[in-house]
Backbone bond lengths (Angstrom), bond angles and torsions (degrees), N, CA, C in turn:
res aa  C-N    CA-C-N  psi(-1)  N-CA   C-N-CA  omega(-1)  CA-C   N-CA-C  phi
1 X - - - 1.449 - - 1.524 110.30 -
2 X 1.305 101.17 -41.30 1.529 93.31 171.55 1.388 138.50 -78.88
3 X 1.264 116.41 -13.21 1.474 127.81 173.64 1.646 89.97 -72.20
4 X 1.670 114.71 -41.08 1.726 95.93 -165.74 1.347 125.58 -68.60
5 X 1.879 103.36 -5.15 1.425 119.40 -179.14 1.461 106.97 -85.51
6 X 1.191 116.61 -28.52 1.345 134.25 156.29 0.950 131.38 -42.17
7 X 0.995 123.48 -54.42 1.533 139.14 164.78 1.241 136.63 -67.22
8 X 1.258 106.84 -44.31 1.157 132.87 169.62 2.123 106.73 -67.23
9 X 1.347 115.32 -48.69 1.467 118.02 172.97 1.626 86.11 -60.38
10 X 1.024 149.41 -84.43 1.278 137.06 -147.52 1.306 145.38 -56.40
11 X 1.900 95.50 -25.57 1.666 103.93 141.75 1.114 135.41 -61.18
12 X 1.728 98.68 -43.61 1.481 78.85 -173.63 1.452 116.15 -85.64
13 X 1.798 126.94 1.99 1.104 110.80 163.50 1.728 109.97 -81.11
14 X 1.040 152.70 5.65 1.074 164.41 101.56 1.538 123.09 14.43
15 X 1.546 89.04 -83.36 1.780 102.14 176.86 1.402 111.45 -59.83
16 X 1.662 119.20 -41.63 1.557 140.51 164.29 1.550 112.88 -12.06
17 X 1.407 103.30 -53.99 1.572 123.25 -174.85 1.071 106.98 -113.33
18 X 1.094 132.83 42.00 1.932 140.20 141.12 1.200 88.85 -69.38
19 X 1.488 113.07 119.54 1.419 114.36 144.47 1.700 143.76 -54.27
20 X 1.183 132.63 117.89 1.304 127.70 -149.27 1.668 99.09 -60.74
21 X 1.337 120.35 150.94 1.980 115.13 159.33 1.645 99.46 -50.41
22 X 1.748 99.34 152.19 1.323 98.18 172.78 1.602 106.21 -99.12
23 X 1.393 115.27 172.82 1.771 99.30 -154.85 1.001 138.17 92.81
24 X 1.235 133.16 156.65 1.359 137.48 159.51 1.694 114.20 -82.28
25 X 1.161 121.30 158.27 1.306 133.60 168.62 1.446 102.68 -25.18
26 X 1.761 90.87 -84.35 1.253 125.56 -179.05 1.642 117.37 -40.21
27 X 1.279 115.37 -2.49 1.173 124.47 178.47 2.048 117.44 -95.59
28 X 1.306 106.53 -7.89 1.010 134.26 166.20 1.307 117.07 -86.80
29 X 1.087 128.48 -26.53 1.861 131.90 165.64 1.455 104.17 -89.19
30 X 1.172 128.04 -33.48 1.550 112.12 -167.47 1.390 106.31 -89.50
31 X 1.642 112.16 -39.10 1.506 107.25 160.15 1.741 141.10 -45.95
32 X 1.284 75.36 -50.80 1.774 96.44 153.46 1.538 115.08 -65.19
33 X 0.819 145.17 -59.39 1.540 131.67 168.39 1.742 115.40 -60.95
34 X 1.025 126.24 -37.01 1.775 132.15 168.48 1.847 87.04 -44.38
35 X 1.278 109.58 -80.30 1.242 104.81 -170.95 1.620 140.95 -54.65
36 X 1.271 103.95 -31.03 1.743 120.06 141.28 1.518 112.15 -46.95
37 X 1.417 127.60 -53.29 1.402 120.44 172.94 1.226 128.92 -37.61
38 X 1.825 89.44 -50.54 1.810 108.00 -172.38 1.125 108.50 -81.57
39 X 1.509 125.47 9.39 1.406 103.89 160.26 1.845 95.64 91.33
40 X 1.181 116.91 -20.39 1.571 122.54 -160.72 1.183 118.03 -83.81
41 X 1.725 134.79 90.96 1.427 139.99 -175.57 1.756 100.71 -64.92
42 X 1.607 112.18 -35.49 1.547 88.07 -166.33 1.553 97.12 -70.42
43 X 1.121 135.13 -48.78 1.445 131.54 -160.56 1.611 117.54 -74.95
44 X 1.738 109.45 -16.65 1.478 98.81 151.59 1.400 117.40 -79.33
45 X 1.209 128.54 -52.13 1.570 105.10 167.51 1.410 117.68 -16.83
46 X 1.581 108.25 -67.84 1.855 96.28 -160.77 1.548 111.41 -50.03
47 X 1.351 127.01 -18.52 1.948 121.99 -166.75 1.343 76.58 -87.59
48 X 1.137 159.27 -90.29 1.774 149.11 -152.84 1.189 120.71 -26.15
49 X 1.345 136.47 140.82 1.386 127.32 -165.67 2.067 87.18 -96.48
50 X 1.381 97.74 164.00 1.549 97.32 -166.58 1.197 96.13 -91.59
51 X 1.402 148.05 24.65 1.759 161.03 -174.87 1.674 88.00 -95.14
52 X 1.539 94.45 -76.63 1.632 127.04 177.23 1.516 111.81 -15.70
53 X 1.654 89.91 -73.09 1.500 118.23 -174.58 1.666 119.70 -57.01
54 X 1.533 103.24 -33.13 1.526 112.33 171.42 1.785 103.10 -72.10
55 X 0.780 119.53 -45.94 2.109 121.03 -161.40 1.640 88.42 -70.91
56 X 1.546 111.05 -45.27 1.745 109.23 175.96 1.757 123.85 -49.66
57 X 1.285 112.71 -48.46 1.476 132.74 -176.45 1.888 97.21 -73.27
58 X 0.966 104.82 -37.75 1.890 100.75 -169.78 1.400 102.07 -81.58
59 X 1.833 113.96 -30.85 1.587 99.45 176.27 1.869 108.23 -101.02
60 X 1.469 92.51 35.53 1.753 101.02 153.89 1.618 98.83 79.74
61 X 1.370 136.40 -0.28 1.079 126.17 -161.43 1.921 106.94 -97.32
62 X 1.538 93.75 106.13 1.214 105.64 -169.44 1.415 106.47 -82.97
63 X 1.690 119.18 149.93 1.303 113.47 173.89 1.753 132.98 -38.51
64 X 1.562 108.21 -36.45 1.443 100.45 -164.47 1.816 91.15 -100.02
65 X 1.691 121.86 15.62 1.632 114.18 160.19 1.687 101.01 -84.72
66 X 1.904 115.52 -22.31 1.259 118.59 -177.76 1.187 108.96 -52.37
67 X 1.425 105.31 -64.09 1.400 136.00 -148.89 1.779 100.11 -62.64
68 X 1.448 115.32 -58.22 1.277 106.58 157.66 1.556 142.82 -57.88
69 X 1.195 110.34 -23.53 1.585 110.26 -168.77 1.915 94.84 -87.82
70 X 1.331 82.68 -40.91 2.386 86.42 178.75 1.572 112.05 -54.23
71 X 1.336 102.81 -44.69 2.005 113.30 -156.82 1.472 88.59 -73.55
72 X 1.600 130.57 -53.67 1.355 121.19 157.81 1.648 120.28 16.81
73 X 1.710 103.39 -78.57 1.004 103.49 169.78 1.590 125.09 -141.00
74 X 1.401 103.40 104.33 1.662 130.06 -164.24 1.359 106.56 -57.61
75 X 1.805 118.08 130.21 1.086 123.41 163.38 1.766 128.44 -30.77
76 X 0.954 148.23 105.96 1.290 151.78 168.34 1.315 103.92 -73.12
77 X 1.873 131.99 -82.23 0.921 115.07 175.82 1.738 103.37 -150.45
78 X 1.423 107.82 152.75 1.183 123.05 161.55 1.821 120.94 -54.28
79 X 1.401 117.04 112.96 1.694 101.81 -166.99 1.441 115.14 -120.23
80 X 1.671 127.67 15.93 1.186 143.04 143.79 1.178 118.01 163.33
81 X 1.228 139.12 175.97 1.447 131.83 -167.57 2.108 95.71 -141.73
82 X 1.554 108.61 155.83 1.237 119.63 -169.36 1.670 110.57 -160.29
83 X 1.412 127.88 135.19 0.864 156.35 -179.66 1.846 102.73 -54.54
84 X 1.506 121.71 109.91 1.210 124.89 -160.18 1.629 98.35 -80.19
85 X 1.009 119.36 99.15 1.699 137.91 171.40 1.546 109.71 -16.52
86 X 2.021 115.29 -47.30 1.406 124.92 175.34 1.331 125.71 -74.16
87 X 1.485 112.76 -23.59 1.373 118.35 160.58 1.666 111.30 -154.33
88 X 1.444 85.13 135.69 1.927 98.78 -162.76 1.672 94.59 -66.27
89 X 0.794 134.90 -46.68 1.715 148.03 169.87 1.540 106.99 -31.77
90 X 1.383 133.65 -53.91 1.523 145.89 167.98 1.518 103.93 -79.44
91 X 1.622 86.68 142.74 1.335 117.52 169.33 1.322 109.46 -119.76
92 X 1.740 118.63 151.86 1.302 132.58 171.80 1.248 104.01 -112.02
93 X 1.508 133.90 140.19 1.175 161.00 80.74 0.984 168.19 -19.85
94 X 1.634 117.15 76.72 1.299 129.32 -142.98 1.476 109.94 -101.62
95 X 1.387 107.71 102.62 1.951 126.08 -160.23 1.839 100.04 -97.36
96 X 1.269 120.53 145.23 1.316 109.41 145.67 1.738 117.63 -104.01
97 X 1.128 105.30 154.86 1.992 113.27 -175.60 1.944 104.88 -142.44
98 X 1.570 77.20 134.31 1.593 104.39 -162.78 1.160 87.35 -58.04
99 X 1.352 112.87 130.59 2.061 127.14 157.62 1.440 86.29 116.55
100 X 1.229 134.20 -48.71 1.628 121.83 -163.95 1.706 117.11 -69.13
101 X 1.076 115.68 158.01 1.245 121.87 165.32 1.402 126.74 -90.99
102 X 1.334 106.32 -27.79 1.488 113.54 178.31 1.975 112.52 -114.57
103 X 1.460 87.83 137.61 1.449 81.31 167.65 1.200 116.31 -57.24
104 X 1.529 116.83 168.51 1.304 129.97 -167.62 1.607 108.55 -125.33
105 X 1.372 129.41 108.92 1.613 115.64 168.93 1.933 105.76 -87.44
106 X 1.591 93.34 149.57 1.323 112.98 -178.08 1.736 97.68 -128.23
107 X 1.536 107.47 135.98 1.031 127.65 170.90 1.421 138.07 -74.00
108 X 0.996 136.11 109.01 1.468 112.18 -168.02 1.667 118.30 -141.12
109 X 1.284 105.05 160.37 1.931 91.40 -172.26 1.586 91.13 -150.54
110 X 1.459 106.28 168.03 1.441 119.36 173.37 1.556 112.46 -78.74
111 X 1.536 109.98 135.51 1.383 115.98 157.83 1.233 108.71 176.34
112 X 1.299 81.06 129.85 2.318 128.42 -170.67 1.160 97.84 81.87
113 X 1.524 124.44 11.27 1.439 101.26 156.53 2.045 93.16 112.53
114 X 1.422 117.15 36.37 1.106 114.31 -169.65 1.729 93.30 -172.51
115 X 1.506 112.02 152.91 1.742 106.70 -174.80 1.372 99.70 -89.16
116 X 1.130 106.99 172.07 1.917 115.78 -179.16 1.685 111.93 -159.58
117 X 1.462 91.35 140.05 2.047 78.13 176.32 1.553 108.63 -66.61
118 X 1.566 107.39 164.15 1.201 103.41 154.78 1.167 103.03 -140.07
119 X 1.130 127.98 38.10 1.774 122.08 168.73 1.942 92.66 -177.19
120 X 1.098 105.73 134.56 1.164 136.01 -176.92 2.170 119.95 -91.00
């Protein structure tokens, strides 16, 4: 019993000292769209989480099919961000984009210490 108290104190001082992403959520969609603007595949990669980025590449979706199907329809504005109910770790992001009718939520989570989409 006591090693499991042990163990258990040591994760969670563990997780304690994860360093938070630097940024806002929301700083992960606009970056990600800046870089869709610029035309720039290496620098949209980095906002994609590399989970994301793997399921993207296997269902064939090459950067410049990204780059076109996203710019389509350009961020207008970021319209609040919220704590994803299924995992306390993810945040949602609720963007509006010129041409759509409906807002759009974007997914996003920490990794290396920075937010990233993970669903489009």
């Amino acid at each position: 019993m006591r090693s499991a108290v042990i163990a258990l104190s040591l994760a969670l001082a563990a997780a304690a000292c994860t360093p938070s992403p630097k940024g806002e959520p929301s700083d992960a969609v606009r970056d990600f769209y800046r870089a869709v603007d610029e035309g720039s595949c290496a620098t949209m990669w980095t906002h994609i989480a590399s989970e994301y980025r793997l399921r993207l590449e296997r269902e064939g979706a090459s950067c410049e099919v990204i780059l076109e199907q996203v710019s389509a329809y350009p961020l207008e504005r970021v319209l609040d961000t919220r704590a994803d109910g299924r995992d306390g770790d993810a945040r949602l992001v609720r963007a509006r984009l010129r041409g759509r009718e409906q807002d759009v939520i974007f997914r996003v989570e920490a990794e290396d210490g920075q937010w990233k989409l993970m669903a489009l």
